[in-house]
C-alpha positions in Angstrom: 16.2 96.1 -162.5 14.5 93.3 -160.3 12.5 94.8 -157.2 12.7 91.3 -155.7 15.8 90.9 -153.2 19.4 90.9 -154.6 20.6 87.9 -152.6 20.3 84.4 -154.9 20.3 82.3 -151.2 18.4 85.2 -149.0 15.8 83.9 -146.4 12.8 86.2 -146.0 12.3 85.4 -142.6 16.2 84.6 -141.6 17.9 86.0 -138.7 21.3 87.7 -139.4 23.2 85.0 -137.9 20.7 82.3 -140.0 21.3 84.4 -142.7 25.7 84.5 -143.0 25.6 81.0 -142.1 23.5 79.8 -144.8 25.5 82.4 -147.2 28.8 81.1 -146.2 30.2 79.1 -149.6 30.8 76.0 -148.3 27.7 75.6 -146.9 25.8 74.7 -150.1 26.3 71.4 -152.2 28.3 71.2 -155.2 28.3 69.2 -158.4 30.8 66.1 -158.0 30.2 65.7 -154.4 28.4 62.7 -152.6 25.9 64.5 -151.1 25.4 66.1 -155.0 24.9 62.4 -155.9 22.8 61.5 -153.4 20.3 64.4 -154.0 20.0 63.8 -157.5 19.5 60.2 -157.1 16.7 60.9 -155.1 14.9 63.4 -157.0 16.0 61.2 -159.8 13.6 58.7 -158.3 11.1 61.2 -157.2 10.8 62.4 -160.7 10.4 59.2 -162.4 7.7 58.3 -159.8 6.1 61.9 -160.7 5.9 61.4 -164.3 4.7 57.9 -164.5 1.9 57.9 -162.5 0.7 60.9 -164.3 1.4 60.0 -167.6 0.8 56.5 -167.9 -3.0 57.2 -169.7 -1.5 59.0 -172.4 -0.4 56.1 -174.7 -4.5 55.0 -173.1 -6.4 57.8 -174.4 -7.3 55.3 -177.9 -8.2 52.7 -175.5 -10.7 54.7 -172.8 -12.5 55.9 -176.5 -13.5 52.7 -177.0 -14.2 51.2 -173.6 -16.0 53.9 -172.2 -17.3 55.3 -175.8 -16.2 59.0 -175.3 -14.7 61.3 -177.7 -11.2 62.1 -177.9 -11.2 65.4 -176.1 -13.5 63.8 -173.8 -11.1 61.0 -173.3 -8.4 63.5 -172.8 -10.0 64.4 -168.9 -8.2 61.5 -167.9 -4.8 63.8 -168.2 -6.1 67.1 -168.6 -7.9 66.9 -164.9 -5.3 65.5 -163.3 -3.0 68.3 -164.6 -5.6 71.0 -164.0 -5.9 70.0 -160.6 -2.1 69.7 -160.0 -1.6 73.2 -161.4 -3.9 75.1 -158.8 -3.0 72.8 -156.5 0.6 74.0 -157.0 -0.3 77.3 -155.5 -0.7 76.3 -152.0 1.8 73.5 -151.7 5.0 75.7 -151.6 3.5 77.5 -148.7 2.7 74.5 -146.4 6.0 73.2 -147.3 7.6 77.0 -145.7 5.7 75.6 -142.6 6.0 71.9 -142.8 9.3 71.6 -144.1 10.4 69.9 -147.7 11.0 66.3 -147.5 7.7 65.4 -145.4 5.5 66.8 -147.9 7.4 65.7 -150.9 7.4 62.1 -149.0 3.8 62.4 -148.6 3.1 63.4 -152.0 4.7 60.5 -153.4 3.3 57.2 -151.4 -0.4 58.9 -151.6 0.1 59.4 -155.7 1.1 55.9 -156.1 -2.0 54.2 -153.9 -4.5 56.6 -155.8 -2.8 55.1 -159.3 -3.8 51.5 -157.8 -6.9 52.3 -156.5 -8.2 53.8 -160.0 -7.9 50.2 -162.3 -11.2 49.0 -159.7 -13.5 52.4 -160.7 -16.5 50.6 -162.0 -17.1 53.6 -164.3 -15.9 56.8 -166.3 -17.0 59.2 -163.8 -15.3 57.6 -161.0 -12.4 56.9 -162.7 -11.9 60.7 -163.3 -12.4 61.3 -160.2 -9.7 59.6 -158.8 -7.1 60.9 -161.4 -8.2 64.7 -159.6 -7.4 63.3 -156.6 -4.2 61.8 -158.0 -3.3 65.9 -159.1 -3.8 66.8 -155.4 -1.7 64.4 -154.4 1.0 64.9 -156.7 1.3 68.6 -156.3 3.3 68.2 -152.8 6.5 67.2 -155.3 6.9 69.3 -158.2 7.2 73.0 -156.8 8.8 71.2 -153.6 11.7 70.0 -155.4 12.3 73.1 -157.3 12.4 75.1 -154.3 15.1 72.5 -152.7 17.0 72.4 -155.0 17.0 76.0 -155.5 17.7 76.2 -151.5 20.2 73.4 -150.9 22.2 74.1 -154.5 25.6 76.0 -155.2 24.5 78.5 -158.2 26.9 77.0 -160.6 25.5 73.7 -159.6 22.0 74.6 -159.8 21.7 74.2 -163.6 23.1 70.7 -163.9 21.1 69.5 -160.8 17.8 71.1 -162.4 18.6 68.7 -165.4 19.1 65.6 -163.9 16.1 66.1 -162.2 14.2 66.9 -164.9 15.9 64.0 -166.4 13.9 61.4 -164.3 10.8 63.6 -165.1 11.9 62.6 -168.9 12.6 58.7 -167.9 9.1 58.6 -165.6 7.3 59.6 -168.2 8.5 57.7 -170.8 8.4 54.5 -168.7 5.2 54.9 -167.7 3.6 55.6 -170.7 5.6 52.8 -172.8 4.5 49.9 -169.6 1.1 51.3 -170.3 1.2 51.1 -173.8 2.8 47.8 -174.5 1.2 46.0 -171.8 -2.2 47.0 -172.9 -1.9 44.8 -175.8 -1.5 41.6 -174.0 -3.1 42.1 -170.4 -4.8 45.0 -170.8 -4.6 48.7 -169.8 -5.4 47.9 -166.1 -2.9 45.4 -165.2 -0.1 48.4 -167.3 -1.5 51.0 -164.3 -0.7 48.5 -161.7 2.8 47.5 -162.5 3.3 51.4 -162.8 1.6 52.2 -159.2 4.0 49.1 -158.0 7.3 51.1 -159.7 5.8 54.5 -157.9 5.6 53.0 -154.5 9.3 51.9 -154.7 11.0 55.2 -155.5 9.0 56.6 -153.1 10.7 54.6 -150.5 13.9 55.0 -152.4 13.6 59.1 -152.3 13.0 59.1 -148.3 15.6 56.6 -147.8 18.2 59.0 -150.3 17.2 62.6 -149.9 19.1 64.4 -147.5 17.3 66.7 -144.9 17.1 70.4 -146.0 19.9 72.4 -144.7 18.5 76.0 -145.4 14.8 75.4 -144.7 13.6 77.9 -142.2 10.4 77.4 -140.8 7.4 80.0 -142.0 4.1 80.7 -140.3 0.9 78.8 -142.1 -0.9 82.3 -142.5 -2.9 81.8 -145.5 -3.6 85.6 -145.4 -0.3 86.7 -146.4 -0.2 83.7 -149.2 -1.5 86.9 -151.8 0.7 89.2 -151.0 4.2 86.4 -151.3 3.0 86.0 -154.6 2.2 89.4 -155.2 5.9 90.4 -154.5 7.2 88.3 -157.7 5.1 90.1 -160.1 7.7 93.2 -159.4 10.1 91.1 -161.2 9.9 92.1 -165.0 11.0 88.8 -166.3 9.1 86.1 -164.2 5.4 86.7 -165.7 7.1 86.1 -169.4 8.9 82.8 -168.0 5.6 81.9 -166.9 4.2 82.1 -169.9 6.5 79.9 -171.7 6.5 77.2 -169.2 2.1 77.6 -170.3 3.7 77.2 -174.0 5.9 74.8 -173.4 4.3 72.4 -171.9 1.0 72.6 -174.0 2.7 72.5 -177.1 4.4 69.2 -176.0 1.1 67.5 -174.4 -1.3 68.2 -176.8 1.6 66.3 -180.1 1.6 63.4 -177.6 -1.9 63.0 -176.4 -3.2 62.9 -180.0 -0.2 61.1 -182.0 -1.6 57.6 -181.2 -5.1 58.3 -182.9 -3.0 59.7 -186.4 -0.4 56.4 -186.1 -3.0 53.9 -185.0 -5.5 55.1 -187.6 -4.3 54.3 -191.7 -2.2 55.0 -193.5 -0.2 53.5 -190.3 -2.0 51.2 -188.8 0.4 51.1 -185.9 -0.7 48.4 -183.1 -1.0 50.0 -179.1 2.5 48.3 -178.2 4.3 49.6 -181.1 2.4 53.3 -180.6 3.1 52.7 -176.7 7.4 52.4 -177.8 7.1 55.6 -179.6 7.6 57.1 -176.2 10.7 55.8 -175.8 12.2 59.3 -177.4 11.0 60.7 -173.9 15.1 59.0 -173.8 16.0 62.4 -175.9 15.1 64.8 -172.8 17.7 62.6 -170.4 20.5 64.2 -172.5 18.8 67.6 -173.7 17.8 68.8 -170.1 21.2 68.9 -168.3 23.3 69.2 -171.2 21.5 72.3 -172.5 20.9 73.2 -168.3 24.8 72.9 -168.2 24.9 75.0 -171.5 22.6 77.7 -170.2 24.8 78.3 -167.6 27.7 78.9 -169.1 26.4 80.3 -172.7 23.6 82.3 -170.8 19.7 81.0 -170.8 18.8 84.3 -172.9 21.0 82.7 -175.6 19.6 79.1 -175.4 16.2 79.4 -174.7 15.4 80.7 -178.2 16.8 78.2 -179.8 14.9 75.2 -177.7 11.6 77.0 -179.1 13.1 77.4 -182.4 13.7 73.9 -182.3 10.2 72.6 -180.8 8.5 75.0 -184.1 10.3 73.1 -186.1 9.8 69.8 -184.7 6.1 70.3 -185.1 6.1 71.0 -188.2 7.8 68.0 -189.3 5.2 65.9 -188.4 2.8 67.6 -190.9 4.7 64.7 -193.8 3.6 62.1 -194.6 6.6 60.1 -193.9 6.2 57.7 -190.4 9.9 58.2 -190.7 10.1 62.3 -191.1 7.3 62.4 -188.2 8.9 60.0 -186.0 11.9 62.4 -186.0 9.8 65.4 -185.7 8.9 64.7 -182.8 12.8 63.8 -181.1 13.2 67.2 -182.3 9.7 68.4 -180.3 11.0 66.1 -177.5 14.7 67.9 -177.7 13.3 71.6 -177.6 10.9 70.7 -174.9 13.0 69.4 -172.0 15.7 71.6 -173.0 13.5 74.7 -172.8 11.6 73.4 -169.5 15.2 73.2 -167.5 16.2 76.8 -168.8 13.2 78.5 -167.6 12.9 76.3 -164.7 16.3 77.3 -163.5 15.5 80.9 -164.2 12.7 80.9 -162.3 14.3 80.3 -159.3 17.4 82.4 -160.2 15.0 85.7 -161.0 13.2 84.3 -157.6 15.0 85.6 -155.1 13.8 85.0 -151.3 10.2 84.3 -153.3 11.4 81.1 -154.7 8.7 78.4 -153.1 5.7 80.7 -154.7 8.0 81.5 -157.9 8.6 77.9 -158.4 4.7 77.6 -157.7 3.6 80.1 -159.9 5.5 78.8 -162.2 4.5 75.4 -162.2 0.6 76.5 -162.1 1.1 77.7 -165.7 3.3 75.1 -166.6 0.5 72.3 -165.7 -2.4 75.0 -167.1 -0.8 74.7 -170.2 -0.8 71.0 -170.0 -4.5 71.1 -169.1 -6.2 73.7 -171.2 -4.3 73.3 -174.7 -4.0 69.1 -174.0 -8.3 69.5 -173.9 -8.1 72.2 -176.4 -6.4 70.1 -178.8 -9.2 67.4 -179.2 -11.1 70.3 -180.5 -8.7 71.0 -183.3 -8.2 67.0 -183.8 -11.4 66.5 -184.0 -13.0 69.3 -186.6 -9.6 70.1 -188.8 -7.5 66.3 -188.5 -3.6 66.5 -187.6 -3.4 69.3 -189.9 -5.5 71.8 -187.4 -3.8 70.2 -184.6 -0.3 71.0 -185.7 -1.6 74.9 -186.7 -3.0 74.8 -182.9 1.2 73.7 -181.4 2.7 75.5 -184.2 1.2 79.0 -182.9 2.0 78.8 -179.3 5.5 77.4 -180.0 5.8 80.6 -182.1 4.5 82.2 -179.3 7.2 81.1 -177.4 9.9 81.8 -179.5 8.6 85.2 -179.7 8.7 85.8 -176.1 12.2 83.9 -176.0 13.5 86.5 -178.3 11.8 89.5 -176.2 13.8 88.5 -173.0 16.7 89.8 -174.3 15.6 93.2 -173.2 15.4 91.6 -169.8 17.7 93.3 -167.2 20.2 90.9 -165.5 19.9 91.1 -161.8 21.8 93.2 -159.6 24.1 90.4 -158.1 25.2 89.4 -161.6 26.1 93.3 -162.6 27.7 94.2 -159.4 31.2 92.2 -159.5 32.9 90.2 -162.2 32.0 86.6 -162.2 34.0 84.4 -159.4 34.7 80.8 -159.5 31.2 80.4 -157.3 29.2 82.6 -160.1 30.7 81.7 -163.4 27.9 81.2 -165.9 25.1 81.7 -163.5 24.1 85.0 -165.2 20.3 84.7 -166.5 
């Protein structure tokens, strides 16, 4: 049984009074109401601003290997630091957002991404170019583990699931834009002027999300005490079932990286001989995690995640190992399959995060992104390694064992006790399908 606190909505530092009124039912947003649609328009925007200003090198990472004459892990640094930085960074935004409040930093986060995106096309070298993209993972850490934790705040439970995957379906559309601007654009006017246009797009959903995102209604103001910041997170490990969804957020999202980062050297290289543009379209599947995130979000909540999450690693193994053929065509649809598992998973364990979470959900959601981003860092460097000495062969042995990995652990949480809210009383109209 979870040691954390029973109560999905509890407030660690609310005052009884605080604490019925932001328990009473109507006092949280539900799907189909305008404020649901205004909150998911926002983070809509937020998350395609997110995702295309850190993505946008991938479909580059050919291109900096021959401008700048690094290797392909080397060339890798240019997402790999970003997403290194971003993770740690991770840990320490959720707490100044308990003190600052949500929207300001997640504001913040996303005008001061965008102007480091523009600044980075004028660094005269390599070095300095890298550089900036760490300072672009500072910046963007105010957003990710911020919007988790407001959605998990302001969010009926039976409306946290669909609003998790429409949020990570502007994560999906970001990144896909970004990287296909980036791409195409890089055949005609070169990779710089594809990082502007994209820094441009980030800058106007920034000013869309603070114009559209709703003040927080549950957000109660916590000390800055950067003392106590090891023992809030200390309080999660109690929960038996947050340290394993950690670890396939790692898996997840290094499995999915590290196919992409290095799928435009195999396809631009012969047999294929694919130009940038075309390579840079590829990543118009990112389309496929639109639909799989809240559909399978939705599905996880009535079906149960323990039930679903297995099959969106079965399904990113087997995507994987599709693109071992030697079919464009077979490995084209390998990866949709990859792409399917991946968001799919990622909005099942990221909405059982903050479910297990309890009144720890800002460091939770932190935690959890830290391996999430770690896994995008290490095994997206990693896998230049493998590229490099064993060709997409040892590169797709590399994915294939941490999305086994994953599916193992996916298959181990069913031993995972439910929490004690969702054993207590039979399911009501405000609970149905929100059991983990």
């Amino acid at each position: 049984m979870s040691a954390l606190p029973a109560g999905y909505h509890a407030r660690m530092d609310a005052t009884p009074a605080q604490q019925a009124r932001l328990e009473a039912p109507d006092n949280f947003v539900h799907h189909s109401t305008p404020a649901f649609r205004r909150i998911n328009w926002a983070l809509f925007a937020a998350g395609f601003a997110t995702f295309g200003l850190l993505y946008c090198v991938q479909p580059l990472l050919p291109e900096f290997t021959r401008e700048y004459g690094v290797s392909e892990a080397v060339s890798a640094l240019s997402l790999s630091l970003t997403t290194g930085v971003l993770a740690f960074a991770m840990l320490f935004a959720g707490v100044v957002s308990d003190a600052w409040g949500r929207k300001p930093i997640m504001v913040g986060s996303l005008l001061s991404s965008a102007l480091l995106t523009l600044a980075s096309v004028w660094m005269p070298n390599w070095i300095s170019f890298l550089i900036v993209r760490a300072l672009l993972g500072l910046a963007l850490s105010g957003l990710p583990a911020v919007a988790m934790t407001y959605l998990a705040e302001e969010m009926d439970i039976a409306s946290i699931g669909l609003g998790m995957g429409l949020y990570i379906s502007g994560n999906a559309i970001g990144g896909m834009s970004g990287r296909i601007i980036t791409g195409v654009l890089t055949d005609f006017v070169g990779w710089r002027i594809g990082v502007v246009a994209v820094a441009v797009i980030g800058i106007a959903s920034a000013l869309v999300f603070w114009r559209l995102l709703p003040p927080s209604r549950h957000f109660i103001p916590q000390p800055l005490r950067w003392r106590a910041l090891g023992q809030r997170f200390s309080v999660i490990f109690h929960d038996r079932g947050l340290p394993w969804l950690f670890a396939e957020g790692f898996l997840l999202l290094g499995a999915f990286v590290t196919v992409y980062n290095y799928i435009g050297y195999r396809l631009l290289a012969p047999p294929y001989n694919l130009s940038q543009a075309s390579v840079g379209a590829i990543f118009i599947i990112y389309l496929i995690g639109t639909f799989s995130s809240p559909w399978v979000g939705h599905l996880a909540g009535k079906l149960g995640r323990r039930k679903v999450l297995w099959t969106m690693l079965a399904l990113t193994l087997i995507g994987t190992l599709l693109t071992l053929f030697a079919s464009l065509w077979v490995t084209l649809f390998g990866v949709i399959v990859l792409t399917f598992g991946f968001f799919g998973g990622h909005s099942v364990v990221s909405s059982w995060v903050g479910r297990r979470a309890g009144a720890a959900k800002a460091h939770a959601s932190s935690l959890y992104l830290f391996c999430y981003y770690m896994g995008s860092s290490i095994a997206g460097a990693c896998g230049g390694l493998f590229y490099a000495a064993h060709g997409w062969n040892g590169l797709v042995g590399f994915v294939g064992a941490m999305a086994l990995a994953g599916l193992v652990i996916a298959l181990g949480l069913y031993r995972l006790p439910p929490l004690p809210q969702n054993t207590a009383t039979p399911p009501t109209p405000m609970s149905k399908g929100a059991m983990p």
